[in-house]
BALOBA-1460 file (C-alpha; in Angstrom, 3 decimals):
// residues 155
<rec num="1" residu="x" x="124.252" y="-123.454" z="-20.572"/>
<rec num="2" residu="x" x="124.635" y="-120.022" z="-19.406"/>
<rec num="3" residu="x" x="122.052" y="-118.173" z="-17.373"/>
<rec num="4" residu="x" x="121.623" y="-114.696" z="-17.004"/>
<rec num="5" residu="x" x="120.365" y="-112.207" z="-14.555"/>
<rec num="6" residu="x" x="117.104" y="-110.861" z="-15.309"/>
<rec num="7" residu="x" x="117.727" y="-107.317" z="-14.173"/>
<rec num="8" residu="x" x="120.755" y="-107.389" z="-16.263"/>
<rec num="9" residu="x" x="118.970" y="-108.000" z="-19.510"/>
<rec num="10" residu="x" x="116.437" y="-105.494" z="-19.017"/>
<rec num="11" residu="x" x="118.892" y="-102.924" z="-18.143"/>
<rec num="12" residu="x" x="120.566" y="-103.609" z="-21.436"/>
<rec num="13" residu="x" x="117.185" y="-102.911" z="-23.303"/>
<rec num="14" residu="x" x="117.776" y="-99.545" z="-25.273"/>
<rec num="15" residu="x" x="115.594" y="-96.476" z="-23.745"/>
<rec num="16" residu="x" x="113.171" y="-95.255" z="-26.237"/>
<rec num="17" residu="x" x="112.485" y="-90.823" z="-25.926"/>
<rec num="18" residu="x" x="110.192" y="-88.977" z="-27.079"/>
<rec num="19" residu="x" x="110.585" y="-85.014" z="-27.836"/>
<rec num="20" residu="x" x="108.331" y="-82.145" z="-28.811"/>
<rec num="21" residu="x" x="107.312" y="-78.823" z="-27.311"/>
<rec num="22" residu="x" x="103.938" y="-77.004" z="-28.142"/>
<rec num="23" residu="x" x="103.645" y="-74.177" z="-29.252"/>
<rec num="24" residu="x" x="103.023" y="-70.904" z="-27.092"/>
<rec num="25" residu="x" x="98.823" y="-71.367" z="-27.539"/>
<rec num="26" residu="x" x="99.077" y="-67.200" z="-28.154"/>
<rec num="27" residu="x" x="101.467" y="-67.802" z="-31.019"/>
<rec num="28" residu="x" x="99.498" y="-70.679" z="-32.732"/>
<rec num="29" residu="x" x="97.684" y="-70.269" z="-35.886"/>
<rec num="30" residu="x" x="94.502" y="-71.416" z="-36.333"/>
<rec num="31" residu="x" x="92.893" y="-73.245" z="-39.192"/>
<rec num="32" residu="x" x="89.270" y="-72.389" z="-39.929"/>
<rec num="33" residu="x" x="88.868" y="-73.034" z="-43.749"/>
<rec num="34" residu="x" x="90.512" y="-75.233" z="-46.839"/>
<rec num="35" residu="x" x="91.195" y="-71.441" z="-47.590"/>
<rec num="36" residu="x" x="93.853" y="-71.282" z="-44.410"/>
<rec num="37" residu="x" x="95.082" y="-74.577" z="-44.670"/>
<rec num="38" residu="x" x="96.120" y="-73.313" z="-48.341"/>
<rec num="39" residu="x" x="97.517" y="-69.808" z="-46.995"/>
<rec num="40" residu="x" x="99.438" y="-71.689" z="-44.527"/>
<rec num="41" residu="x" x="100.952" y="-74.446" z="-46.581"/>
<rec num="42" residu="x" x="102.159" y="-71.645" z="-49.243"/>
<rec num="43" residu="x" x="103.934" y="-69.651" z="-46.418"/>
<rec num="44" residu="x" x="105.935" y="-72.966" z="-45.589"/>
<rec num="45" residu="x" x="106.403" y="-74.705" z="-49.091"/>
<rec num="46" residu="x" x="109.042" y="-73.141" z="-51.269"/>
<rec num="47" residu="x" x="106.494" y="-72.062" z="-54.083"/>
<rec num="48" residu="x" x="109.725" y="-73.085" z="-56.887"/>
<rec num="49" residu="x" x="108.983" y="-77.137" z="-55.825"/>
<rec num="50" residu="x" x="105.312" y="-77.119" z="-57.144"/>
<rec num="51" residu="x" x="105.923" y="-78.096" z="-60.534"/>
<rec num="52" residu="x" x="108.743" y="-79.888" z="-60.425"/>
<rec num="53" residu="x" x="108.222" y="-82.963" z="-57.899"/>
<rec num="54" residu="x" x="105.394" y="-84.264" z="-55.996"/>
<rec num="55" residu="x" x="105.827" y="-83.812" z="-52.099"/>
<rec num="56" residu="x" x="102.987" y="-85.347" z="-49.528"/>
<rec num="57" residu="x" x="102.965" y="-82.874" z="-46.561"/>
<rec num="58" residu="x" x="100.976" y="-82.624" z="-43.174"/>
<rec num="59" residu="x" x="99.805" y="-80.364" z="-40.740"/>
<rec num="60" residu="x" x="99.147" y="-81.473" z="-36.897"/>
<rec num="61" residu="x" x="96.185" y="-79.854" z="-35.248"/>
<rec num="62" residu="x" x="94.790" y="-79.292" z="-31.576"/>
<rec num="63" residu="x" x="91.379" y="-79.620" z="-30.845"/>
<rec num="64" residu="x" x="90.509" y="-75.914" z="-31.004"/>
<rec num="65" residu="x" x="92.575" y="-76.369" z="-34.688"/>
<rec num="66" residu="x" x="95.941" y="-74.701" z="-33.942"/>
<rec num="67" residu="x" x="98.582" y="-75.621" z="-35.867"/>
<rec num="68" residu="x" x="101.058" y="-77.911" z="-33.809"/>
<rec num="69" residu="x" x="103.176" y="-78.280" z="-36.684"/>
<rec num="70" residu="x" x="103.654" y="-78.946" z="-40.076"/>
<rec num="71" residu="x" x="105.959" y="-81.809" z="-41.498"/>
<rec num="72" residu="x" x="107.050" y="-82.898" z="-45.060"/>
<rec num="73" residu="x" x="106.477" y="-86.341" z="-44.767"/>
<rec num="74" residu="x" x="107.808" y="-87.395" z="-48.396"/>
<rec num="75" residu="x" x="109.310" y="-86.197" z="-51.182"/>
<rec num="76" residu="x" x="108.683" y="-88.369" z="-54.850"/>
<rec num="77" residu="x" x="109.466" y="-87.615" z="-58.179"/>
<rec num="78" residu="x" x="107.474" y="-86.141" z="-61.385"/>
<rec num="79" residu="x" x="104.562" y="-88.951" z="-61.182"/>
<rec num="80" residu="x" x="104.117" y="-89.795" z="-57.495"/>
<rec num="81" residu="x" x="105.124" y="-89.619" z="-53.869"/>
<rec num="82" residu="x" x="105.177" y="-92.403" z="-51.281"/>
<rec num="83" residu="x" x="103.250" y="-91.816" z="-48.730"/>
<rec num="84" residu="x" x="104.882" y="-93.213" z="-44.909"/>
<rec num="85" residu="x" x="101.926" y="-93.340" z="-43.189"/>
<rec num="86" residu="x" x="103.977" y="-95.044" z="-39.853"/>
<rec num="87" residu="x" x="105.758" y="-91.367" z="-40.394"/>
<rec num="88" residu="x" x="102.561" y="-89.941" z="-40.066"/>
<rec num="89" residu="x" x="100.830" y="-91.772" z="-37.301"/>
<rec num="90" residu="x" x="104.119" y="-91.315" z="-34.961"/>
<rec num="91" residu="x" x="103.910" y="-87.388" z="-35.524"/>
<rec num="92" residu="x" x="100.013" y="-87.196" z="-34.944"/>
<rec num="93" residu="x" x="101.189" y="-89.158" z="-31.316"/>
<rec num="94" residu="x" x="104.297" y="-87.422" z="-30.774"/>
<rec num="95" residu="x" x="102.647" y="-83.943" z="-31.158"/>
<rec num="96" residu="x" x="99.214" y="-84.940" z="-29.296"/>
<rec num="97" residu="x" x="97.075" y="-84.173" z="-32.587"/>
<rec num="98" residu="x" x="93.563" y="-84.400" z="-32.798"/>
<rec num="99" residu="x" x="92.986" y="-82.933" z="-36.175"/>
<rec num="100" residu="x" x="94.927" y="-83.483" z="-39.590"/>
<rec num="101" residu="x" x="95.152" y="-81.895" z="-42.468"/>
<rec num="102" residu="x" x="97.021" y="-83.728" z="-45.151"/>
<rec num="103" residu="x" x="98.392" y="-82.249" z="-48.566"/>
<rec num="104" residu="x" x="99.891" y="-83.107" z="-51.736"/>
<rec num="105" residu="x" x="100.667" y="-81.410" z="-54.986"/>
<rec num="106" residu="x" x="100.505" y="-82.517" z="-58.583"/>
<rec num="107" residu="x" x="103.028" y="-81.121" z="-60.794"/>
<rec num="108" residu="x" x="101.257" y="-81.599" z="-64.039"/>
<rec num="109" residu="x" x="99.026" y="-78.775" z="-62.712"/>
<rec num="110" residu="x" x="95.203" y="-81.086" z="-62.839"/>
<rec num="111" residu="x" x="93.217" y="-80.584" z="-59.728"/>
<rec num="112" residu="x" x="91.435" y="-83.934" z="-60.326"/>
<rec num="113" residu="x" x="92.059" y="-86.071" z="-57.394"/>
<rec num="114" residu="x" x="93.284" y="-89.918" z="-58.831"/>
<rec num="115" residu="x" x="92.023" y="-92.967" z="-57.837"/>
<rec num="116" residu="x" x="94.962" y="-93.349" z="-55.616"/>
<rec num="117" residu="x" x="94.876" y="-90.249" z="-53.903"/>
<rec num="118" residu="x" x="91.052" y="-91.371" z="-52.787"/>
<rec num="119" residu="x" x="92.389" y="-94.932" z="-51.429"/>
<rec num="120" residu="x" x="95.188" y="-92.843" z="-49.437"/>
<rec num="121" residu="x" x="92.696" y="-90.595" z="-48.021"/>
<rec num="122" residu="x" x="90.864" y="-93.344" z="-46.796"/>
<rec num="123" residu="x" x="93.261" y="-95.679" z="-45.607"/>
<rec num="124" residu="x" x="94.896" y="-92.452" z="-43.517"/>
<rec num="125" residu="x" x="91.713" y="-91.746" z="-42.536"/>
<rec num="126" residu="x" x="90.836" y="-94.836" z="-40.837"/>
<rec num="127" residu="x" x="94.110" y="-95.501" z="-39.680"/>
<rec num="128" residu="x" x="93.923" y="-92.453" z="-37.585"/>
<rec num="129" residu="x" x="90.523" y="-93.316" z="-36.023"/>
<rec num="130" residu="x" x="92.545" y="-95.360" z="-33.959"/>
<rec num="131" residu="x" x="94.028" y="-92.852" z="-32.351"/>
<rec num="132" residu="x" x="90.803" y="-90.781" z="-31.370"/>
<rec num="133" residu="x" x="92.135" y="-88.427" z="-34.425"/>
<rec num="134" residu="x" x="90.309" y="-87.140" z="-37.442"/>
<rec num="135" residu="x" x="91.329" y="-86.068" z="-41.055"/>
<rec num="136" residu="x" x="89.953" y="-82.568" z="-41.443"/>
<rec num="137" residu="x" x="90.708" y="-82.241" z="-45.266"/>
<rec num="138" residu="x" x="93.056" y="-83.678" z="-47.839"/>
<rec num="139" residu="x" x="94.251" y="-80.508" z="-50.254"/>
<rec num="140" residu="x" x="95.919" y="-81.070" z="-53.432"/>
<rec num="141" residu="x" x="97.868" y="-78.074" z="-54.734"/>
<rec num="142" residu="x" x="99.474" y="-76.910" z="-58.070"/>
<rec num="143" residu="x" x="101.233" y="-73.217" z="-58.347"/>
<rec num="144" residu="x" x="97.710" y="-71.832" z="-59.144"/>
<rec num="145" residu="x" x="95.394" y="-73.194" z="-57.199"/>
<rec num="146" residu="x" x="93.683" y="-75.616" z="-54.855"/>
<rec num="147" residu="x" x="91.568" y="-78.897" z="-54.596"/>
<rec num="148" residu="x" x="89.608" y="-79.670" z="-51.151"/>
<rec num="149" residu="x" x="88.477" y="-82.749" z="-50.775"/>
<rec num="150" residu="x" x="86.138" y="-81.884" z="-47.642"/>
<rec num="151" residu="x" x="84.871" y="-79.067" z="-50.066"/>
<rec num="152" residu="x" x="84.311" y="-81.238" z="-52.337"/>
<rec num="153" residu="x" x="82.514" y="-84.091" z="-50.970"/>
<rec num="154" residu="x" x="85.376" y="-86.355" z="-50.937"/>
<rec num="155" residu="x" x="85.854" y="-86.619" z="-47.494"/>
């Protein structure tokens, strides 16, 4: 039987780093409204995508609700998108977020949130109470307009 040092199996662990830098805080946008969360999701999404595929996005807030970031987290097809909500969790950490807003769109151009976009509200939503972090608003988007589900009452 073959023993081994202690200190020589930890140094052979693998190092695990972690990157992101803020923002400038004068160069942040901030999110007041479904309204701006809209505005600012159509200056990053390429407006051509809309009504071809669905696409689950997110945007990473501070507590005064400046934008840390925005990320695509998946990309599905003409009927659905997976949503990686590890993906999501690891950003919100990563970037220090206390605020999220999450976003999808629905090619088929209906602004009726399914049955399945409620559960993944909710699920996201608890997850991230975990973390001390709250979902601000879930938006679902088609090239015309918008659905809010804190506007709404779904939230």
């Amino acid at each position: 039987m073959k023993t081994t040092n202690v200190s020589t199996q930890l140094m052979s662990c693998n190092e695990v780093e972690l990157h992101y830098k803020r923002p400038l805080f004068s160069s942040m946008r901030s999110i007041t409204s479904s309204q701006n969360a809209n505005d600012l999701l159509r200056d990053y999404i390429n407006p051509h995508v809309l009504d071809v595929k669905e696409f689950f996005w997110t945007i990473f807030l501070s507590r005064a609700n400046g934008v840390l970031g925005i990320s695509t987290i998946g990309s599905g097809d003409i009927s659905g998108v997976m949503v990686n909500f590890r993906e999501i969790l690891q950003l919100t950490l990563l970037t220090n977020s206390s605020h999220l807003i999450v976003a999808h769109n629905h090619p088929s151009g209906k602004l009726i949130p399914s049955d399945r976009d409620k559960k993944i509200t909710k699920k996201l939503q608890q997850g991230l109470l975990l973390f001390d972090t709250k979902l601000l608003d879930h938006l679902i988007l088609t090239s015309e307009n918008f659905f809010s589900f804190a506007d709404n009452g779904e939230l």
